[in-house]
Backbone as CSV, one residue per row, in Angstrom:
resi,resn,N_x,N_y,N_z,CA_x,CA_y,CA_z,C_x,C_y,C_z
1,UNK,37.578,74.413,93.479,37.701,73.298,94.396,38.840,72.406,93.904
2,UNK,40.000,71.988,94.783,40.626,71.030,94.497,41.307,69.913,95.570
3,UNK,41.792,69.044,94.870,42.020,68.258,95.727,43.447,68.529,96.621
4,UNK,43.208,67.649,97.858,44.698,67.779,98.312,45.565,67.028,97.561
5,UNK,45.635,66.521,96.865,46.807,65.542,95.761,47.097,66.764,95.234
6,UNK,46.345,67.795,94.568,46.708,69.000,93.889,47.937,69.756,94.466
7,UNK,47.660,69.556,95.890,49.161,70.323,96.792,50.035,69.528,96.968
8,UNK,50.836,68.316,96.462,51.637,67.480,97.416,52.831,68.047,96.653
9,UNK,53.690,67.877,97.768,55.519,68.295,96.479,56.135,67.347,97.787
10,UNK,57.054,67.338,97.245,58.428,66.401,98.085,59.304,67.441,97.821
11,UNK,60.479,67.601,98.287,61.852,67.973,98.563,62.523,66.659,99.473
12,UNK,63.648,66.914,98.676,64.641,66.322,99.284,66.138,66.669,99.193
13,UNK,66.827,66.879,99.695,67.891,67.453,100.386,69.053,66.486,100.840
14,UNK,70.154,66.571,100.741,71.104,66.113,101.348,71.506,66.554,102.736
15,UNK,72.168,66.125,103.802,72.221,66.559,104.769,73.886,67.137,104.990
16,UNK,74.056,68.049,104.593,76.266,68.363,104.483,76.302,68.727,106.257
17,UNK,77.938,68.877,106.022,78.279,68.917,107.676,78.155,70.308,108.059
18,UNK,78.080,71.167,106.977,77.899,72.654,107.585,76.288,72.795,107.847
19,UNK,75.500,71.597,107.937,73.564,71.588,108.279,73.996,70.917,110.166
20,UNK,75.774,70.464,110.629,75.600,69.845,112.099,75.917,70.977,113.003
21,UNK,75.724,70.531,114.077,75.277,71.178,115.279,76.236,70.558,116.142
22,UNK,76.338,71.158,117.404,77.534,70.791,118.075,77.357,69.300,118.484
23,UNK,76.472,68.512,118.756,76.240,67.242,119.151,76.969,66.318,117.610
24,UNK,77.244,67.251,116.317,77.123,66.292,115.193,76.103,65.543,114.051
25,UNK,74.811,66.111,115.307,73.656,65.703,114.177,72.961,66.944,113.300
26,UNK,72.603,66.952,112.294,71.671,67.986,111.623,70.976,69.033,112.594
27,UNK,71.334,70.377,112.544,70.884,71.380,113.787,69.061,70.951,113.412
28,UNK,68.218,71.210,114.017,66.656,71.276,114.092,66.697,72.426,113.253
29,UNK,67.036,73.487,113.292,66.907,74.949,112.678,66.741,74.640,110.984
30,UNK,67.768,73.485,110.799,67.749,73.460,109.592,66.254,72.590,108.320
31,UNK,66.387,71.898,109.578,64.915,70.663,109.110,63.512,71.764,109.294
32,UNK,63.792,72.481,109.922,62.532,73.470,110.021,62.799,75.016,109.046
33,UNK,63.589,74.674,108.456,64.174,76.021,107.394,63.373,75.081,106.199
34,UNK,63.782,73.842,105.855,63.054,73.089,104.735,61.886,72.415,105.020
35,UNK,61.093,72.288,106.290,59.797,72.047,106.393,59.085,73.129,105.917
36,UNK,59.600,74.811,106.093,59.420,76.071,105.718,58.946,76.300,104.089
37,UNK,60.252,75.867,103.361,59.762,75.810,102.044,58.888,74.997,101.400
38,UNK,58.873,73.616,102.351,57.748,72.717,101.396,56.846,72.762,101.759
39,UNK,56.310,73.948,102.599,54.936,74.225,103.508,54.576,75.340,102.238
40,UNK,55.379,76.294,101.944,55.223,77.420,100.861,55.263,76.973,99.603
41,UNK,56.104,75.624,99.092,55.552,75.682,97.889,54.553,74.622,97.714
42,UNK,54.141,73.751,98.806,52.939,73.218,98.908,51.809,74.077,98.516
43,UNK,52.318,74.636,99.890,50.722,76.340,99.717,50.316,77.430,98.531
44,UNK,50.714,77.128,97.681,51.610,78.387,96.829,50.865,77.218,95.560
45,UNK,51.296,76.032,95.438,50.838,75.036,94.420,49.399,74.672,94.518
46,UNK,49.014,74.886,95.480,47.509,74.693,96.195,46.935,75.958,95.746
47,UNK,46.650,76.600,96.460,46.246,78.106,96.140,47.266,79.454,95.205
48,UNK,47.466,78.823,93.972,48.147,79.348,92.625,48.599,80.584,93.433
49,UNK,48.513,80.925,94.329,49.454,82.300,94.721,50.900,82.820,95.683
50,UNK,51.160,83.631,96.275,52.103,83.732,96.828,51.264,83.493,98.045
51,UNK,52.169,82.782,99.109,51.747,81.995,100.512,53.022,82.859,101.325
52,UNK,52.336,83.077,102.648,53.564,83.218,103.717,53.317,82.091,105.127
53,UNK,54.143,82.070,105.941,53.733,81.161,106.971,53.037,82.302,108.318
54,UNK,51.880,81.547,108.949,51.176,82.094,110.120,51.987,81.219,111.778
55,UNK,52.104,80.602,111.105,52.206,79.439,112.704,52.721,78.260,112.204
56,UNK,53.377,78.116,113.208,54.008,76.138,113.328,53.200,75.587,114.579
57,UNK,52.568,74.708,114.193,52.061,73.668,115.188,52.891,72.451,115.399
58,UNK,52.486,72.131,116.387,52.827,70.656,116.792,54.144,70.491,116.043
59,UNK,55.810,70.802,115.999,56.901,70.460,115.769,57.192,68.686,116.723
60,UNK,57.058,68.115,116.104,57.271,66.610,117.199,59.044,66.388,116.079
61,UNK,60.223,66.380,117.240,61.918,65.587,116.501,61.407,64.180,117.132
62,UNK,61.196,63.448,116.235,61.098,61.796,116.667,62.614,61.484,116.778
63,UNK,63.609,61.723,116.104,64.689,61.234,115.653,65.876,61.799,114.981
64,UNK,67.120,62.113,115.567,68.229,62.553,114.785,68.460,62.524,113.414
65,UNK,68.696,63.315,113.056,69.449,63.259,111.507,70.887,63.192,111.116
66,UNK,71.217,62.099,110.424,72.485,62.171,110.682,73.197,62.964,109.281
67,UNK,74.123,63.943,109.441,74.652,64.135,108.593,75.393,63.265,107.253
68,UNK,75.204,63.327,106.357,75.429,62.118,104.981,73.685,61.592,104.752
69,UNK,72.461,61.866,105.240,71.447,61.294,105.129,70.933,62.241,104.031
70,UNK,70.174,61.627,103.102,69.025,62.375,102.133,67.741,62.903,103.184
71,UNK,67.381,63.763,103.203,65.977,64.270,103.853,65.269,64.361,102.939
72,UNK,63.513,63.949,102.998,62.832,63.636,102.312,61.392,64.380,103.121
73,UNK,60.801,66.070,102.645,59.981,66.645,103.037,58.979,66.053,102.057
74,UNK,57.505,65.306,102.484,56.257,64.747,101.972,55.116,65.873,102.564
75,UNK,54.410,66.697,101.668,53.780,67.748,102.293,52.216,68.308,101.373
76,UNK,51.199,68.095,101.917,50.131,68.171,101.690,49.052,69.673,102.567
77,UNK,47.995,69.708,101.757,47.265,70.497,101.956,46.472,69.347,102.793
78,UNK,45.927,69.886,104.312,44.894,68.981,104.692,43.677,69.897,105.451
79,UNK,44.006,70.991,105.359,42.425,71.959,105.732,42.789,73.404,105.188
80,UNK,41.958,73.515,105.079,41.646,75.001,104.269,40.212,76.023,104.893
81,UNK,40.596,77.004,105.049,39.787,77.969,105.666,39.244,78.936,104.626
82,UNK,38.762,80.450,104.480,38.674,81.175,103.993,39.922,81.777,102.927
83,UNK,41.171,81.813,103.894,42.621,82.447,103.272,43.787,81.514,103.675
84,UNK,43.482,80.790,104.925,44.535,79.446,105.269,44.475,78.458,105.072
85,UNK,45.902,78.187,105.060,45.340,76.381,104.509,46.462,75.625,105.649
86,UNK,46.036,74.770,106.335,47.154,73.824,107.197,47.581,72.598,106.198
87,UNK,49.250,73.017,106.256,49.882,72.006,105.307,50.711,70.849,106.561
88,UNK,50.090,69.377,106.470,50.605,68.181,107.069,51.937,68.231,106.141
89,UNK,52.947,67.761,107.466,54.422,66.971,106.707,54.949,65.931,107.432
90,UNK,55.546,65.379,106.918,56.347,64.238,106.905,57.797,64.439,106.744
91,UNK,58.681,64.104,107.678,59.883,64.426,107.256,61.043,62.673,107.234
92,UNK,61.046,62.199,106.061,61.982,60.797,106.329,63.328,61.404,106.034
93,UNK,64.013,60.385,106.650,65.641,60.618,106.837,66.160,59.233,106.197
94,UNK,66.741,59.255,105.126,66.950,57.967,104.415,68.713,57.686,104.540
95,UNK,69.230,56.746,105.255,70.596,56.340,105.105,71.228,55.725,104.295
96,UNK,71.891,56.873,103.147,72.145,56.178,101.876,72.914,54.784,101.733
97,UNK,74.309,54.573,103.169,74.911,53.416,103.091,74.039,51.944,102.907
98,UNK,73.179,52.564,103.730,72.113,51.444,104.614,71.221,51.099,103.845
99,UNK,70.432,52.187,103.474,69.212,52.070,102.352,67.992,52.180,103.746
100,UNK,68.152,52.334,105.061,67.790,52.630,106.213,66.707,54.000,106.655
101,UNK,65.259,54.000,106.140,64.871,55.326,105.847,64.025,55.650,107.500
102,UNK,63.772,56.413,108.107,63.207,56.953,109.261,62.398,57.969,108.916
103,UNK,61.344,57.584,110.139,60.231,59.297,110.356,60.887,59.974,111.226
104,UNK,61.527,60.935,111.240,62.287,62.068,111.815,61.566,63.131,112.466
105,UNK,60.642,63.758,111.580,59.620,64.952,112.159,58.323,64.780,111.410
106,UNK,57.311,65.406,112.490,55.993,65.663,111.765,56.100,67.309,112.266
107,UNK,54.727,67.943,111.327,54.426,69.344,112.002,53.797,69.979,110.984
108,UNK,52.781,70.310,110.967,51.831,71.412,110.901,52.247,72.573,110.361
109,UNK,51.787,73.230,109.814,52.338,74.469,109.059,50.786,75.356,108.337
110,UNK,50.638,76.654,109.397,49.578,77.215,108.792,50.273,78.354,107.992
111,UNK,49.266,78.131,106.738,50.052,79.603,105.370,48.482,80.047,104.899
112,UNK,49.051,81.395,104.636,47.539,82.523,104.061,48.540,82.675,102.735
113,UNK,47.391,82.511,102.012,47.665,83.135,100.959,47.492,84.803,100.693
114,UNK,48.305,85.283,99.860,47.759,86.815,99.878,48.257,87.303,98.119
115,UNK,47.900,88.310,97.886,47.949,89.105,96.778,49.055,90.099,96.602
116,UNK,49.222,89.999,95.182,50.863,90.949,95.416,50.941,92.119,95.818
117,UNK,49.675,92.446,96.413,49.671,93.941,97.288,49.692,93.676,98.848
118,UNK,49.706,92.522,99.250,49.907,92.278,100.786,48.405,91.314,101.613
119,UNK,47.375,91.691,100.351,46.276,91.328,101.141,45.791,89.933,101.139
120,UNK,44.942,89.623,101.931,44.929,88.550,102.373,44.029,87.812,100.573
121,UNK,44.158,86.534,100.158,43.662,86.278,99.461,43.043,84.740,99.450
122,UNK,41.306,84.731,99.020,40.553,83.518,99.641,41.622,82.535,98.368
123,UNK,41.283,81.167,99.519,41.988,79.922,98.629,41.158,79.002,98.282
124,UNK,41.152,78.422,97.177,40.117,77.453,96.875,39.336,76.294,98.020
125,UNK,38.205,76.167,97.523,38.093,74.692,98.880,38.651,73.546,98.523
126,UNK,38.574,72.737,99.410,39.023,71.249,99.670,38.186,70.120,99.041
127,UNK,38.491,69.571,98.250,37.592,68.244,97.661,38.448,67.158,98.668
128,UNK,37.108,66.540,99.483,37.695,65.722,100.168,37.118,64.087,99.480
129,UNK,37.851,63.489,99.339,37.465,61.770,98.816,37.640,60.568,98.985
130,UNK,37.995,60.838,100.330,38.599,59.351,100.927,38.782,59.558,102.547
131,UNK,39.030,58.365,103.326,39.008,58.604,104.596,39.826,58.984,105.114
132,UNK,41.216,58.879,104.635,42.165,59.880,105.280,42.192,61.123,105.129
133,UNK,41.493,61.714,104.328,41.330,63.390,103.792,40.419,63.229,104.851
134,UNK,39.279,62.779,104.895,38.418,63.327,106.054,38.896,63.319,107.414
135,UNK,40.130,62.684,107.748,40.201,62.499,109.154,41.230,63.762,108.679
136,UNK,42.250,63.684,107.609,43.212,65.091,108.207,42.021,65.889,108.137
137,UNK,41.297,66.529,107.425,40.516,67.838,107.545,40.252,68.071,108.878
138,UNK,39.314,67.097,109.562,38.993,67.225,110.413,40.206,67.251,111.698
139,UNK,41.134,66.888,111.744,42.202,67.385,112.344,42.388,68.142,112.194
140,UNK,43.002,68.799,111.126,42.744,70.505,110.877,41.930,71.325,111.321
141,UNK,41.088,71.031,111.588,39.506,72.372,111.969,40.317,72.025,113.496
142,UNK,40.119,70.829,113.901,40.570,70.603,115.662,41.835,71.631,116.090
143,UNK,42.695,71.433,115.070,44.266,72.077,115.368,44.019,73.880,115.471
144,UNK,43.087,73.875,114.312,43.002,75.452,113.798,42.276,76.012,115.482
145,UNK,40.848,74.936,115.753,40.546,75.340,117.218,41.592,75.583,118.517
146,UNK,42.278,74.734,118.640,42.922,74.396,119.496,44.555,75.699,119.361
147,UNK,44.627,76.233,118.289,45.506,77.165,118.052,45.072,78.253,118.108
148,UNK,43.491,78.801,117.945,42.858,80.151,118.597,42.918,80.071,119.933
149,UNK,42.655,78.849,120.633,42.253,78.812,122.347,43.987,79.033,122.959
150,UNK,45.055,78.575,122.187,46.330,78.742,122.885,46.434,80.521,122.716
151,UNK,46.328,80.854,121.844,46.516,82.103,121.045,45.911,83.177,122.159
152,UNK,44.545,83.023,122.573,43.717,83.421,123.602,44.437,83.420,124.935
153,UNK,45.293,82.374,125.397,45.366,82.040,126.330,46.608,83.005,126.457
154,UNK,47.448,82.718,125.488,48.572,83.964,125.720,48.585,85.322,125.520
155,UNK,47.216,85.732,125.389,47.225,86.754,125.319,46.874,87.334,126.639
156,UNK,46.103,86.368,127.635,45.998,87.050,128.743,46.771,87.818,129.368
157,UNK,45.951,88.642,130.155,46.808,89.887,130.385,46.659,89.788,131.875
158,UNK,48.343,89.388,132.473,48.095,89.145,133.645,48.623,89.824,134.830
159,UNK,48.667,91.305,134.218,48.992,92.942,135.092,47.820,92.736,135.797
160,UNK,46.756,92.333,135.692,45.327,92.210,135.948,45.311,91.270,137.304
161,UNK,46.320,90.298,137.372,46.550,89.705,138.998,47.056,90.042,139.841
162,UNK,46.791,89.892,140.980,47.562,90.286,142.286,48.618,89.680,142.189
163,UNK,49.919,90.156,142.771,50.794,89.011,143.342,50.959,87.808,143.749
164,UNK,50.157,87.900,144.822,49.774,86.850,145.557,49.222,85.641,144.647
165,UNK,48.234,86.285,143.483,47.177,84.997,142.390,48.484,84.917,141.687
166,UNK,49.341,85.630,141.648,50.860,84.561,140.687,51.575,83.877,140.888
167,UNK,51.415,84.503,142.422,52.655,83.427,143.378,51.874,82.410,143.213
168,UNK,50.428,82.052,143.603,50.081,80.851,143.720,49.890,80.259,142.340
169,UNK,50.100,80.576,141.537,50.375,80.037,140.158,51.573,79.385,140.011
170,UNK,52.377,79.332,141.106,53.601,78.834,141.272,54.022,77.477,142.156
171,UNK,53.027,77.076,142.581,52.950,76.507,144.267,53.573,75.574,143.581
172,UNK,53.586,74.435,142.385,54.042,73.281,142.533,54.995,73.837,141.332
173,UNK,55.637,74.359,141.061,56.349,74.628,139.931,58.296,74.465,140.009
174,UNK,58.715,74.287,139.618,60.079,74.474,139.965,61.186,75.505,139.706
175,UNK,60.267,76.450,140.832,61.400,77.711,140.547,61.270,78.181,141.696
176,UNK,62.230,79.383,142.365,62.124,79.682,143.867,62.209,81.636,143.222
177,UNK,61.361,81.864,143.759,60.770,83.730,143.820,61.616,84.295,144.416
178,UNK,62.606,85.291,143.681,63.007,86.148,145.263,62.575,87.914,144.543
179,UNK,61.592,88.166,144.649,61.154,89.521,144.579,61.419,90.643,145.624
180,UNK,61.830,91.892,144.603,62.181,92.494,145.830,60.779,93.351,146.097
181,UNK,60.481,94.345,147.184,59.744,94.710,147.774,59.594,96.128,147.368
């Protein structure tokens, strides 16, 4: 059993001009390349083993990054399953001229741990001790629900409808059908 303090790591990063994107600001690709690693070595510091990623939840860009900014990944263990664990982050964007720091991104990050033969491997439980551990956990179980029911949902298999039940899946949508016959 351990705590989520047991998983926290920071990264932080500079932002160079070969991380911009044609607009000039920090591409997204890149803030989610290093939400990537501090989700794995969160997960990895948490459950002493090798971690891979399952899913990204909830990606929310509050805010540009400007190239010349320090990025600052804050990343915790906040639910844990049998073999997964959902790692919460925080992403600040600090403006070194300025001293000017921003919340940039949040997002979710589910990782399994596994064994150096591929298999899946259980991760310790969660000592929870305070009220914000109990509310992330319990966000976590919600997210973990709410990510089987999407999961479900795309899996439907919808060779299984008529035409007609797709077209009308369309009635208020903004796109115009031209199927041929």
């Amino acid at each position: 059993m351990r705590s989520p303090r047991h998983s926290e790591v920071e990264v932080t990063e500079l932002m160079i001009p070969a991380y911009s994107n044609f607009g000039g600001k920090v591409h997204g690709g890149i803030i989610l390349s290093l939400m990537d690693k501090a989700a794995y070595a969160c997960a990895s510091k948490y459950s002493g083993s090798y971690c891979v990623t399952v899913s990204v939840e909830g990606v929310q860009f509050l805010s540009p990054v400007e190239v010349g900014d320090l990025v600052t990944i804050k990343a915790m263990v906040n639910y844990v399953g049998n073999t997964s664990m959902i790692v919460g982050m925080r992403v600040e964007s600090l403006n070194v001229r300025t001293g000017i720091s921003r919340h940039t991104n949040s997002s979710y990050f589910t990782m399994v741990a596994k064994t150096e033969s591929g298999e899946l491997l259980e991760v310790p439980s969660l000592r929870i001790s305070n009220e914000l551990e109990l509310r992330r956990f319990c966000e976590g179980k919600m997210l973990k629900a709410l990510s089987k029911e999407k999961n479900a949902m795309l899996k439907a298999d919808f060779k299984s409808h008529t035409r007609n039940e797709l077209l009308a899946m369309l009635v208020d949508e903004r796109c115009e059908v031209e199927l041929m016959l």
